[in-house]
Backbone as CSV, one residue per row, in Angstrom:
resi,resn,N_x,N_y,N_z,CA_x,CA_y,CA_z,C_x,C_y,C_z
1,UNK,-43.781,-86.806,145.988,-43.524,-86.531,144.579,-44.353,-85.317,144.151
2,UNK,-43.649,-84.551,143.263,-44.097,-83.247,142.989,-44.955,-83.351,141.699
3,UNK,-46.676,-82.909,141.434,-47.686,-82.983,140.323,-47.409,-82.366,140.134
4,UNK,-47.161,-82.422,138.735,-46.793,-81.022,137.334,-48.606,-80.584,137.019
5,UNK,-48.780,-79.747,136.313,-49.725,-79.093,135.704,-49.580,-77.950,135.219
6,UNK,-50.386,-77.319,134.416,-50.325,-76.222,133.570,-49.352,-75.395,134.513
7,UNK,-50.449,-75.210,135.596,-50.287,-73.856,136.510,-49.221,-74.007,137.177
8,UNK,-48.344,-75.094,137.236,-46.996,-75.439,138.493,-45.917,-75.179,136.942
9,UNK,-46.515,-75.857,136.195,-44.967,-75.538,135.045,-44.836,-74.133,134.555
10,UNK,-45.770,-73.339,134.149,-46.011,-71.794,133.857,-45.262,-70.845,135.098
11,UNK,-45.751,-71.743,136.587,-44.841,-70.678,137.653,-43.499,-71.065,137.417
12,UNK,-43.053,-72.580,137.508,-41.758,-72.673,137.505,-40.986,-72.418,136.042
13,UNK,-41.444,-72.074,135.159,-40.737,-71.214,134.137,-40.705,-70.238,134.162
14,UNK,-41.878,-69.234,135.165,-41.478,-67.820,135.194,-40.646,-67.641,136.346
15,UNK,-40.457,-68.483,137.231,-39.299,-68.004,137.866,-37.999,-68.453,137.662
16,UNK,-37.871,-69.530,136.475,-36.766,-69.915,136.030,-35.854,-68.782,135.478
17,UNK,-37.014,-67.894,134.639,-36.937,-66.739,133.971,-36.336,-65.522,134.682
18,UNK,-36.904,-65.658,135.910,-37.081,-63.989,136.727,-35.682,-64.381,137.241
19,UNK,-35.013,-65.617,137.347,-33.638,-66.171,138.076,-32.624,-65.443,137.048
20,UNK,-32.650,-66.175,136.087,-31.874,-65.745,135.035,-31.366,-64.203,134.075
21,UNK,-33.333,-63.759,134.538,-32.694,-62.302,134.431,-31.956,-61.726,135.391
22,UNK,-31.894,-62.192,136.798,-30.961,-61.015,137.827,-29.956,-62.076,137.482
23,UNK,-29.795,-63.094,137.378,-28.412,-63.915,137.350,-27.467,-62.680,136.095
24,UNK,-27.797,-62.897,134.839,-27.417,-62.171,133.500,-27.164,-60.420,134.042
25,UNK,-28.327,-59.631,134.782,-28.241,-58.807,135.030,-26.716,-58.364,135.710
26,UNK,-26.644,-59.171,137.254,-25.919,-59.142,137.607,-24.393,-59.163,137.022
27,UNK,-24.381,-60.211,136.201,-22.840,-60.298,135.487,-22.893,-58.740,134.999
28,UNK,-23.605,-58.480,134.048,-23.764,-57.204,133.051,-23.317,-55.879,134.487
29,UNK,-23.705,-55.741,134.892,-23.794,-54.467,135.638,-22.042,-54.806,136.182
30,UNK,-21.463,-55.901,136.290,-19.868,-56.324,136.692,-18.942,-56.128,135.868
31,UNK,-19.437,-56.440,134.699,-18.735,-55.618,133.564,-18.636,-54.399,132.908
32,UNK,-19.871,-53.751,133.366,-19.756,-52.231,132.738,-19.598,-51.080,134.261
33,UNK,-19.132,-51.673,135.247,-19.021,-50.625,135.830,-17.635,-50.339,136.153
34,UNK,-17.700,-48.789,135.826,-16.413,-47.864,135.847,-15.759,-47.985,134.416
35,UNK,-17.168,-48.369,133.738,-16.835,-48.434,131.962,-17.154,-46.923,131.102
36,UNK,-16.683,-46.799,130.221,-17.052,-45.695,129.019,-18.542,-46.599,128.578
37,UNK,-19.433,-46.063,128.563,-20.734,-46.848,127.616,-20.977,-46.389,126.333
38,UNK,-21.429,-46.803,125.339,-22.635,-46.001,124.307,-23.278,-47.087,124.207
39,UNK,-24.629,-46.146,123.699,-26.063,-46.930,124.301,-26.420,-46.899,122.721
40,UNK,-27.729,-47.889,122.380,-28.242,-48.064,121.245,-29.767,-47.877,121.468
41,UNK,-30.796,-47.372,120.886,-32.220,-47.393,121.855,-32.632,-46.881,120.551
42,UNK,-34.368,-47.486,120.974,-35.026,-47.473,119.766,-36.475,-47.918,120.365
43,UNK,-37.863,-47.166,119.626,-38.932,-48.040,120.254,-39.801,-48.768,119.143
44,UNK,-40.394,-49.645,119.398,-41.058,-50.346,118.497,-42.283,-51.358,118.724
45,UNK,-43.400,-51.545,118.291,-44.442,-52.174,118.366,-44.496,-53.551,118.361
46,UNK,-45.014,-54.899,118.993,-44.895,-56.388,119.045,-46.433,-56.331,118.264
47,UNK,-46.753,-57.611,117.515,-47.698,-57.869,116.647,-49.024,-57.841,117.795
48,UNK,-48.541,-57.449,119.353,-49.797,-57.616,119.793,-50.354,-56.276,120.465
49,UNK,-49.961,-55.271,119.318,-49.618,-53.753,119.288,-49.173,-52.972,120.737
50,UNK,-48.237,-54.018,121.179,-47.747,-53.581,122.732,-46.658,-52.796,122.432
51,UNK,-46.720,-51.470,122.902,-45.220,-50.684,122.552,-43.981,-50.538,123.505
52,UNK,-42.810,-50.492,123.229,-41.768,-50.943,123.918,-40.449,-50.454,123.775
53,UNK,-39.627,-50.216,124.840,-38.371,-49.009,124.189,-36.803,-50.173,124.292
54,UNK,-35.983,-50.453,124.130,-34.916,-51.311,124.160,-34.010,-50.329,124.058
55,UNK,-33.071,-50.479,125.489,-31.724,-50.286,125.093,-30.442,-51.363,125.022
56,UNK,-29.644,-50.938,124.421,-28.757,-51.553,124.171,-26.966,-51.186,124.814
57,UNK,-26.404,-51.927,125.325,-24.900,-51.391,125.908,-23.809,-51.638,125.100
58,UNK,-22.761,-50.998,124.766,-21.642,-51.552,123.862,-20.386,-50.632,124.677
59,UNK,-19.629,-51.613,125.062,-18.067,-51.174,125.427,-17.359,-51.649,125.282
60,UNK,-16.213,-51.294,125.517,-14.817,-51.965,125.117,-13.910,-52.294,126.276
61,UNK,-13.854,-53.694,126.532,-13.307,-54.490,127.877,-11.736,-53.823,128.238
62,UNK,-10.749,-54.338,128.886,-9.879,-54.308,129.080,-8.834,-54.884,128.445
63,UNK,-9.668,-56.045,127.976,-8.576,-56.399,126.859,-9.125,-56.045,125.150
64,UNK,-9.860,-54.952,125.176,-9.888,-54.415,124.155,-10.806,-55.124,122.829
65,UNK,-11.910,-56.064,123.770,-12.565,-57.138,123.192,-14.193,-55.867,123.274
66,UNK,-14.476,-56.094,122.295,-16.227,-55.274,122.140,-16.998,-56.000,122.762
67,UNK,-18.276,-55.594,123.394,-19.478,-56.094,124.151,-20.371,-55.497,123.731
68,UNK,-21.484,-56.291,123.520,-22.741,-55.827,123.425,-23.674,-56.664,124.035
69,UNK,-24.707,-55.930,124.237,-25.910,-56.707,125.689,-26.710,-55.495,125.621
70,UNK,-27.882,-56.356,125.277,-29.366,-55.723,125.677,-29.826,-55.695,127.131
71,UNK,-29.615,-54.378,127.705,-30.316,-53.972,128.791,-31.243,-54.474,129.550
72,UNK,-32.527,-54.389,128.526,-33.751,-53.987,129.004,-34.255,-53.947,127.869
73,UNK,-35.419,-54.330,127.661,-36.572,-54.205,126.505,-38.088,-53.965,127.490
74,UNK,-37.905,-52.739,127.814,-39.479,-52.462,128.484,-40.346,-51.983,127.787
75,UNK,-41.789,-52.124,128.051,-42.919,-51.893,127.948,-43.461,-50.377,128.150
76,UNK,-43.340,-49.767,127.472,-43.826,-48.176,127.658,-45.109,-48.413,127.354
77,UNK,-46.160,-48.172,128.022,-47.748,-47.867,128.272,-48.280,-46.757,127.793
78,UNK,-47.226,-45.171,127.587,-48.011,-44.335,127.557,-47.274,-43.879,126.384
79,UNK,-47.456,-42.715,125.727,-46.957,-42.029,124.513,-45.940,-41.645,124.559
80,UNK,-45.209,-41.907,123.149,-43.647,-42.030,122.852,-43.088,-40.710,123.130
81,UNK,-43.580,-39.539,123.960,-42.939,-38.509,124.083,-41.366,-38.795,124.280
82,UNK,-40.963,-37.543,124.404,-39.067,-37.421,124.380,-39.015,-37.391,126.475
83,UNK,-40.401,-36.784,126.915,-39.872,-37.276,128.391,-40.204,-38.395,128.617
84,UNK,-41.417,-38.771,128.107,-41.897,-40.548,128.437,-40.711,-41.574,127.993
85,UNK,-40.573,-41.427,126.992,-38.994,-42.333,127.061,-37.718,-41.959,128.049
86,UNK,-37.700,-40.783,127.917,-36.531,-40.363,128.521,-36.623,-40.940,129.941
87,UNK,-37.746,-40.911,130.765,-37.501,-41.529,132.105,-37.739,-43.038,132.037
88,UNK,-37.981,-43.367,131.174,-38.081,-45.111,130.685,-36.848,-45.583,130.276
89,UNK,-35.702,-44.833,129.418,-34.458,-45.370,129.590,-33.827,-45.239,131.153
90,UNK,-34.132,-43.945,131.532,-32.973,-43.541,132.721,-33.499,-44.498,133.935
91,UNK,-34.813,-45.464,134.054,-35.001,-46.386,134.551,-34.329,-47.797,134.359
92,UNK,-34.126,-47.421,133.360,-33.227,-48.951,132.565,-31.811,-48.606,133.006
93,UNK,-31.182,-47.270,133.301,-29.988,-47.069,133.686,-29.854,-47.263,135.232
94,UNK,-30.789,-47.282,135.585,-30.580,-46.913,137.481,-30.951,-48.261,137.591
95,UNK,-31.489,-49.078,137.357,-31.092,-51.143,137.413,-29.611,-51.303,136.958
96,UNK,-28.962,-50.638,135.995,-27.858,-51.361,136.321,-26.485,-50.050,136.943
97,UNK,-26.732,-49.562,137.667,-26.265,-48.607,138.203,-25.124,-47.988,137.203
98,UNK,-25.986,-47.579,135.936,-25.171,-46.513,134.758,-25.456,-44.760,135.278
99,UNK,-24.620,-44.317,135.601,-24.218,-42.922,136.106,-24.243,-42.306,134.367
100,UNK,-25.622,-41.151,134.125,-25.095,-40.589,132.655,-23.898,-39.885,132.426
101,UNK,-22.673,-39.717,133.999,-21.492,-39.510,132.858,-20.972,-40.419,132.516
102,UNK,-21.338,-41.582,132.688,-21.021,-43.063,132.386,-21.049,-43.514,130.882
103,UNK,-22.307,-42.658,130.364,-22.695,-42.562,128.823,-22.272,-41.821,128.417
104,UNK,-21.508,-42.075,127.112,-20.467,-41.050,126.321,-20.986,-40.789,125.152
105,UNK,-22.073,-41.603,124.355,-23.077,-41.557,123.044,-24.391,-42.287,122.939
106,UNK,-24.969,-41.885,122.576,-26.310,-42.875,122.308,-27.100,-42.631,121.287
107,UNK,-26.756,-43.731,120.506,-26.992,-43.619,118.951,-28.734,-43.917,118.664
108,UNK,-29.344,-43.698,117.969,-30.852,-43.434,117.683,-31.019,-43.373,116.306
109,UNK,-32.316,-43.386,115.632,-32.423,-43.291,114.486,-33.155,-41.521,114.946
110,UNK,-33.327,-40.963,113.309,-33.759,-39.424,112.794,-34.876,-39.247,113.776
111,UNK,-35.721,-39.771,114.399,-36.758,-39.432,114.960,-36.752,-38.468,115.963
112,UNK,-37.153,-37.438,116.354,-37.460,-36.125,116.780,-37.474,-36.659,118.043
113,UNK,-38.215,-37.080,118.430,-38.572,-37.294,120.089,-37.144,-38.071,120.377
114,UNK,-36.762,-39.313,119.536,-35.352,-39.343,120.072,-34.018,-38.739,120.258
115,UNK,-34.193,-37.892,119.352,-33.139,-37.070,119.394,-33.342,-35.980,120.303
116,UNK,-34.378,-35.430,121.021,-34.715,-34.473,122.100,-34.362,-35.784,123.628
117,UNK,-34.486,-36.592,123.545,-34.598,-37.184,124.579,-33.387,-37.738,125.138
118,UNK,-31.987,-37.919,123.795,-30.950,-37.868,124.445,-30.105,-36.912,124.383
119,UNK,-30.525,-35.228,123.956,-29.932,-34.274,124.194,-30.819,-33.271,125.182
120,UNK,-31.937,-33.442,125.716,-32.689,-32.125,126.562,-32.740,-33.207,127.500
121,UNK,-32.947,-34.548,127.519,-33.281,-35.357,128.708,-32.340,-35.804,129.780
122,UNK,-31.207,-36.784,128.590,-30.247,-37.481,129.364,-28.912,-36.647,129.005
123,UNK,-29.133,-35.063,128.230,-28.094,-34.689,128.131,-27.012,-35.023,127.417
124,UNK,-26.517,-35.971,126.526,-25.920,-36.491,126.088,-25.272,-36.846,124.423
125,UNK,-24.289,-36.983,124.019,-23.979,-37.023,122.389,-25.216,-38.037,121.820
126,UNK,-26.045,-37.738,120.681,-26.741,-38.290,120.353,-25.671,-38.331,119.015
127,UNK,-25.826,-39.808,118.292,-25.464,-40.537,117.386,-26.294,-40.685,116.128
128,UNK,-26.697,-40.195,115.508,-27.540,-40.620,113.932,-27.237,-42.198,113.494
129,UNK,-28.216,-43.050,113.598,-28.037,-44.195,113.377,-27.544,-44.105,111.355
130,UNK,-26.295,-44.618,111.523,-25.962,-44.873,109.991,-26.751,-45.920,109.070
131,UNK,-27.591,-46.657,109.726,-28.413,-47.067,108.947,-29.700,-46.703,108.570
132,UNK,-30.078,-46.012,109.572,-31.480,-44.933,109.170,-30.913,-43.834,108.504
133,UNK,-29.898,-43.103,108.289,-29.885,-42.399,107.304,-29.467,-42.846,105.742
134,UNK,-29.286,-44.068,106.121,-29.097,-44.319,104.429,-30.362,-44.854,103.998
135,UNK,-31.237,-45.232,105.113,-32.310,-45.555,104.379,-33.469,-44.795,103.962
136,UNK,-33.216,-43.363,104.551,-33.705,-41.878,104.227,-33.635,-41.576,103.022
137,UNK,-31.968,-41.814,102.857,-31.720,-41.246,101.882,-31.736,-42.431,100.541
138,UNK,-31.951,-43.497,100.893,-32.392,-44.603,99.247,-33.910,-44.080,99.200
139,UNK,-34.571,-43.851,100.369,-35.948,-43.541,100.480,-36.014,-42.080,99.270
140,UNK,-35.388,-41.541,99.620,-35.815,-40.490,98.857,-35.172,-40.470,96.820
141,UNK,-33.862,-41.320,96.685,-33.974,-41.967,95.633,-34.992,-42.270,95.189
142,UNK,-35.329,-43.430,96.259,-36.485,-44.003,94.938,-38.025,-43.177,94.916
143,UNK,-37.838,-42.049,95.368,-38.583,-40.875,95.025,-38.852,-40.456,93.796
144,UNK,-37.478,-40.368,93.109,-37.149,-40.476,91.251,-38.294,-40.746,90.722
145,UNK,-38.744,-40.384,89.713,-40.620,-40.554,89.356,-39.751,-41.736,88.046
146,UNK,-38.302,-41.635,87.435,-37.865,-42.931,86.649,-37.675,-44.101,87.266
147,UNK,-37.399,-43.830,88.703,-37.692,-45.459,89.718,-38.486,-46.183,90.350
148,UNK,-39.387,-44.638,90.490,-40.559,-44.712,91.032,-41.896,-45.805,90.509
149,UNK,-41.957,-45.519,89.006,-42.732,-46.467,88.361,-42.549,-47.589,88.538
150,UNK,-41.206,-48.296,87.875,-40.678,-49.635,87.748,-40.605,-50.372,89.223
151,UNK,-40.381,-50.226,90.028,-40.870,-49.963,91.502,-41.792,-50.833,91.810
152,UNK,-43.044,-49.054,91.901,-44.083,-49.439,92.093,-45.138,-50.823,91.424
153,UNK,-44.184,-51.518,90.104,-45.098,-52.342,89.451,-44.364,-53.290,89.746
154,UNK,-42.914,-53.678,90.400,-42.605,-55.028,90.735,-42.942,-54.685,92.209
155,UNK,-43.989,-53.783,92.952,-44.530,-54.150,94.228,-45.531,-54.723,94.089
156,UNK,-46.406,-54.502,92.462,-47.899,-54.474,92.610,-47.640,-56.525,91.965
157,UNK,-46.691,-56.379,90.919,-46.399,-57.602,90.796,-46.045,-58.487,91.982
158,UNK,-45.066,-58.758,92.694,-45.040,-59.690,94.217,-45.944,-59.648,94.771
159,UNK,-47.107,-59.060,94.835,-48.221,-58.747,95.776,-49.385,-59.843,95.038
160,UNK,-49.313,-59.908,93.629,-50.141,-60.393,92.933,-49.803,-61.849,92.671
161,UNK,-49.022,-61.858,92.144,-48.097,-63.501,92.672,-48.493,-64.424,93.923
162,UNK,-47.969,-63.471,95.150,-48.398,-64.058,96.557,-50.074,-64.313,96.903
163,UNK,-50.799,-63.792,96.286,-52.308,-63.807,96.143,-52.944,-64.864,95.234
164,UNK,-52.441,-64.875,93.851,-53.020,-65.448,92.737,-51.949,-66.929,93.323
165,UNK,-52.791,-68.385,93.635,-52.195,-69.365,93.269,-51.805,-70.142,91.744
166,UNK,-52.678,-69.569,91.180,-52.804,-70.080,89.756,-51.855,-69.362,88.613
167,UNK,-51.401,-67.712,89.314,-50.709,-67.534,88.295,-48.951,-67.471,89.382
168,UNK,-49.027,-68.310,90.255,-48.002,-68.367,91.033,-47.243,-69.798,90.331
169,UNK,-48.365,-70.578,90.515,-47.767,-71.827,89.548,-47.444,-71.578,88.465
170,UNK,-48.090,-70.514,87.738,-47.503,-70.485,86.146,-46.191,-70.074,86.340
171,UNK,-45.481,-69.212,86.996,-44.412,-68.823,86.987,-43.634,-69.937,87.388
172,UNK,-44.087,-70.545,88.626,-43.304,-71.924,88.784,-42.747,-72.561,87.732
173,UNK,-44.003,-72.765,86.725,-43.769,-73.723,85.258,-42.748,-72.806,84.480
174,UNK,-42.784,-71.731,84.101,-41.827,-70.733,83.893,-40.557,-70.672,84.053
175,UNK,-40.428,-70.889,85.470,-38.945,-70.753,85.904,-38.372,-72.299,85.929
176,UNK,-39.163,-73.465,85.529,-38.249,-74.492,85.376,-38.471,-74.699,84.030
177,UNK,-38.688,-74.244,82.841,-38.945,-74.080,81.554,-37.852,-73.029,81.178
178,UNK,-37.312,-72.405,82.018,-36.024,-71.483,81.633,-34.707,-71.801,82.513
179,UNK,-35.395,-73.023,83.060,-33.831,-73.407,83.758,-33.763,-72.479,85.017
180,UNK,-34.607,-71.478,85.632,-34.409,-70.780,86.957,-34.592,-71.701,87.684
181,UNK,-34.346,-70.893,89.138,-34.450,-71.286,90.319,-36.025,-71.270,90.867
182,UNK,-36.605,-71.653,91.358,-37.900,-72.048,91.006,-38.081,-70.955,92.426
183,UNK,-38.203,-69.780,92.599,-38.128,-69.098,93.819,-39.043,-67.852,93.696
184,UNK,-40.105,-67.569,94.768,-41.052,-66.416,94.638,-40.718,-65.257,94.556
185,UNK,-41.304,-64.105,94.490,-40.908,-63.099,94.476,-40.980,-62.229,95.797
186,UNK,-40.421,-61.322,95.876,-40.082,-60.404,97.361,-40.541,-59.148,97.083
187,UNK,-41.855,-59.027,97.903,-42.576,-57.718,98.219,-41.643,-56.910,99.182
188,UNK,-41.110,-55.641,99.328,-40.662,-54.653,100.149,-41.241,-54.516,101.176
189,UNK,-40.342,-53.796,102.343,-41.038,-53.213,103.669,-40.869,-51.586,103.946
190,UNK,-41.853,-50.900,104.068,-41.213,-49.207,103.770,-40.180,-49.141,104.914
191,UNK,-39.949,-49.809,106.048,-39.009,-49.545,107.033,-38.242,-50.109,106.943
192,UNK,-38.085,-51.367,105.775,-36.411,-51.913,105.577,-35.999,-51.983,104.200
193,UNK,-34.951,-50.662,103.730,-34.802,-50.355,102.193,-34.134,-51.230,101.859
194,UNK,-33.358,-52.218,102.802,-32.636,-53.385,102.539,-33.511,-54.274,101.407
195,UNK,-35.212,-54.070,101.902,-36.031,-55.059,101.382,-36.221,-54.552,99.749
196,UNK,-36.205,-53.868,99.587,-36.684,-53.015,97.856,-35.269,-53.259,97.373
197,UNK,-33.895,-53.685,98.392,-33.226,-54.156,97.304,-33.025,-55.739,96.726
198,UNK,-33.484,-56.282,97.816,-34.146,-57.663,97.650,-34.573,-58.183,96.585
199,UNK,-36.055,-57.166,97.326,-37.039,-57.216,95.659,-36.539,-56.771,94.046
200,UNK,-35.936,-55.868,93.970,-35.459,-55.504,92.752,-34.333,-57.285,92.293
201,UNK,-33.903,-57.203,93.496,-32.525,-58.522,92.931,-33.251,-59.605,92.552
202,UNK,-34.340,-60.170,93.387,-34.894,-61.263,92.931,-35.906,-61.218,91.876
203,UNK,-36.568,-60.159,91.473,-37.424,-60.013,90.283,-36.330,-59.404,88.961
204,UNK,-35.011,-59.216,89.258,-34.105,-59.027,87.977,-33.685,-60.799,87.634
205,UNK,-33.520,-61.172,88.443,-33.121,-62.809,88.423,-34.253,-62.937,87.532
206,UNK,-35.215,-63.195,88.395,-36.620,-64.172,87.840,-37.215,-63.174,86.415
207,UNK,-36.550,-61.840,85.705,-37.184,-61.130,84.583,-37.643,-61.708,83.890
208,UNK,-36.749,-63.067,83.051,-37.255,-63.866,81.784,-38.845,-64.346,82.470
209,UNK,-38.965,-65.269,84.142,-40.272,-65.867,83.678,-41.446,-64.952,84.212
210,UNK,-41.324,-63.959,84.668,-42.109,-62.808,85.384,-42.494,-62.323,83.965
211,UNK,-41.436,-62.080,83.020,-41.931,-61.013,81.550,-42.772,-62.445,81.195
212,UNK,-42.688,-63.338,81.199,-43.299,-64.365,80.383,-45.032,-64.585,80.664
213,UNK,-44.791,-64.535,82.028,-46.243,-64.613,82.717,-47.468,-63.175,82.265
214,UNK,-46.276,-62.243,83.031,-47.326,-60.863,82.765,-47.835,-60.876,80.947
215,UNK,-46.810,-60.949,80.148,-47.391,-61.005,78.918,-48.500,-62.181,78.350
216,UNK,-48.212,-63.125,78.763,-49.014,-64.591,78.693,-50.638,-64.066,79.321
217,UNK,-50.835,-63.590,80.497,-51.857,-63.168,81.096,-52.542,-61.940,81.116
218,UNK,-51.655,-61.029,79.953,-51.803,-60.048,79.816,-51.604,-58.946,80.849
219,UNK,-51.136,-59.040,81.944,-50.870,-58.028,83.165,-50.483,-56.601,82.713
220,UNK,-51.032,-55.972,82.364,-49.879,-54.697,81.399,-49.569,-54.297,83.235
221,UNK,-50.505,-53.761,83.829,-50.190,-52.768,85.139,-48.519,-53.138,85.891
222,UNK,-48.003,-54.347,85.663,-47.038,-55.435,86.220,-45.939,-54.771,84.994
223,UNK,-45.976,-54.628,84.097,-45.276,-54.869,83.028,-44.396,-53.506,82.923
224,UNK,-42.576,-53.754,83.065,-41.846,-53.189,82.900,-40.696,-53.046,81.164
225,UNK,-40.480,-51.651,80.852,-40.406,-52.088,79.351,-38.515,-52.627,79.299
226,UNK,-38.206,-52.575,78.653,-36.548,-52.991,78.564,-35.606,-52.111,79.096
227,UNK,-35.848,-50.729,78.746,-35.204,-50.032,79.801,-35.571,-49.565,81.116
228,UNK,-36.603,-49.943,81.654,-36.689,-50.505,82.860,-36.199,-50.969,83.798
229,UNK,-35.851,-52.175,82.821,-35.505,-53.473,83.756,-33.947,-53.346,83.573
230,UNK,-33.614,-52.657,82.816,-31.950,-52.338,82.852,-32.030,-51.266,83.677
231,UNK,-32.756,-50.314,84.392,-32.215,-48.873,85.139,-32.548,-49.883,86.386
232,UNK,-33.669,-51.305,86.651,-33.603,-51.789,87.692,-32.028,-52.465,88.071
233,UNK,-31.342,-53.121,87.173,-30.462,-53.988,87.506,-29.595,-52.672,88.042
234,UNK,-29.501,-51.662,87.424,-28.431,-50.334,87.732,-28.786,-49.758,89.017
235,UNK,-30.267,-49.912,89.294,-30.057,-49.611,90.914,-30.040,-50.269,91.976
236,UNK,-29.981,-51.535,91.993,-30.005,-52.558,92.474,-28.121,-52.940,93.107
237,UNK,-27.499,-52.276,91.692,-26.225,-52.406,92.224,-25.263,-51.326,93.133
238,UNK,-26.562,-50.046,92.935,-26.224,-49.108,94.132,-26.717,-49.374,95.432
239,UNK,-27.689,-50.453,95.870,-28.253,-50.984,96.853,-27.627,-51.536,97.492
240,UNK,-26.527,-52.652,96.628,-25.573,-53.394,97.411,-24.663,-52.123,97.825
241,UNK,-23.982,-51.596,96.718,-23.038,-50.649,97.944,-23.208,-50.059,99.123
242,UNK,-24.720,-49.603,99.115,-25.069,-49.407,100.161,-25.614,-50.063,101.214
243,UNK,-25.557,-51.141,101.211,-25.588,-52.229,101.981,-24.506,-52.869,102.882
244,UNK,-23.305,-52.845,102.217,-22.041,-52.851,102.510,-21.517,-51.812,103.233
245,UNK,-21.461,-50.463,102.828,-21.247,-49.140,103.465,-22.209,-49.404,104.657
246,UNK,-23.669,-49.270,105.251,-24.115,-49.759,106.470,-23.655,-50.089,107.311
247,UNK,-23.713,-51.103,106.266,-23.262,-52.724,107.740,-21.687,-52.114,108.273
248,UNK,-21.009,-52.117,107.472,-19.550,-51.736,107.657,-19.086,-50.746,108.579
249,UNK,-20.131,-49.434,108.049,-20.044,-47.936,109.260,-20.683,-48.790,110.313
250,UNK,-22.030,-49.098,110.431,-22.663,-49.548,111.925,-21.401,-49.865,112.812
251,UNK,-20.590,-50.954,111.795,-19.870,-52.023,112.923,-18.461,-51.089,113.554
252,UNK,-18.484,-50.198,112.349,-17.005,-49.115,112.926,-17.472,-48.543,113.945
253,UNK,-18.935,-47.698,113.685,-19.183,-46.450,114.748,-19.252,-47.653,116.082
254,UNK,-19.864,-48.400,116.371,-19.681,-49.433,117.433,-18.073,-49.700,118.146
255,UNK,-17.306,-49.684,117.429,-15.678,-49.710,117.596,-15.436,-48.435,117.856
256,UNK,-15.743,-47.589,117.273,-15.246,-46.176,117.483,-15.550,-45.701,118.770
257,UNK,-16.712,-45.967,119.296,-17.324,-45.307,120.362,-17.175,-46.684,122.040
C-alpha cells in the first residue's frame, strides 16, 4: 500500500499537471496545424511580482467554428525589451510547431516594445488591441478638468468609505432609510476604464445616501454640486456605449481575422 504525504501528493500533482499539459498541448498543436493563426499576447505581473508574457491562438476550424486556447503563459526573467519578448513568444511558437507564415496578425495593446516586437521581430501584421485604445482614449476624456474634479472626489470618496467603518455603516443606515440597495461603493483601476465606469454607475445609484453622509459629516473634499452629478450620470452613459462598442469590435476583430 502506497503512504501519501506532503511530498508524494505535491509530486503526484505536479506530474498530474506536467501530463495534462503535453496531453492539451498535443491536441492544440492537431488543430492548428496547416491553420491561418492570429495570436493575442500581452505581458503582465502576478501579485508575487513575477513577470510573464501569454500568448494566445484564435482560428477558424473547418467547419467554420472559432477557437481560442492559451498557448503558453511563460515566465520572462529578464526585461520586457521588444527582443526579450520577441524570442519568448517565438519559443512559445516552436512548442507548438507555428511556422510565422503561419501567423497572419497579432493583436497587442499601444505599447512600444510590443508593437516593435511583432513588426521588427516576428515580422508580422500587428493589431491595436480595440480595447486598449478605447481605454486611451476614455483615459484622456476624463482628462477634461469638468470630469476631472467630480472624478477625482468620488475616488477620494470610495477610498474613504472602504477605510472609515463607522462612516461605512452610516451609509449602510442611509441606503436602507432611502429604500437603496444596501451596496458599497467602487474605487477605479487606472488600467481598467471599464472600472471608473463602474464607479461613476454605482455612486450615481447610491447619490441620495452618499450626498446624505458627506453633508451629515461634513466631507466637503467628497462633495459633488448638482451639476456634477448630472454631467456624472451623462458620462457614465457614454461609458456604456463604449463598453458595448469593445466588447462587440474585440469579438468581430477575433472573427475577422
Amino acid at each position: 500500500m502506497k503512504h501519501w504525504n506532503r511530498g508524494t501528493v505535491s509530486l503526484a500533482v505536479e506530474q498530474s499537471q506536467i501530463e495534462l499539459y503535453n496531453s492539451t498541448s498535443d491536441k492544440i498543436k492537431k488543430l492548428i496545424k496547416d491553420k491561418d493563426v492570429a495570436l493575442t499576447t500581452d505581458g503582465w505581473t502576478s501579485l508575487a511580482t513575477a513577470s510573464y508574457v501569454t500568448a494566445t491562438a484564435h482560428w477558424i476550424s473547418d467547419d467554420w467554428e472559432m477557437h481560442n486556447n492559451v498557448l503558453r503563459t511563460k515566465e520572462l526573467k529578464v526585461s520586457h525589451t521588444a527582443e526579450n519578448v520577441g524570442e519568448c513568444i517565438q519559443e512559445i511558437l516552436d512548442v507548438f510547431d507555428l511556422q510565422r507564415g503561419s501567423v497572419i496578425a497579432i493583436t497587442t495593446d499601444n505599447a512600444t516594445n510590443y508593437v516593435n516586437v511583432v513588426e521588427r521581430h516576428l515580422q508580422t501584421v500587428n493589431i491595436p488591441c480595440v480595447a486598449h485604445t478605447i481605454n486611451l482614449a476614455v483615459r484622456k476624456g476624463l482628462g477634461v478638468r469638468a470630469i476631472e474634479i467630480p472624478v477625482s472626489r468620488l475616488k477620494v470618496a470610495a477610498s474613504h468609505f472602504s477605510k472609515s467603518p463607522g462612516d461605512r455603516h452610516l451609509l449602510e443606515q442611509k441606503q436602507q432609510l432611502l429604500g437603496l440597495k444596501t451596496e458599497k461603493l467602487i474605487n477605479d483601476c487606472p488600467t481598467r476604464w471599464n472600472s471608473t465606469y463602474e464607479m461613476i454607475c454605482r455612486a450615481s445609484e447610491q447619490q441620495a445616501a452618499v450626498s446624505a453622509v458627506i453633508f451629515e459629516k461634513k466631507l466637503s473634499r467628497m462633495e459633488l454640486t448638482t451639476s456634477e452629478w448630472s454631467l456624472m450620470e451623462k458620462v457614465s452613459i457614454v461609458y456604456e456605449i463604449c463598453t458595448v462598442i469593445g466588447w462587440t469590435n474585440a469579438k468581430l476583430s477575433y472573427i475577422f481575422f
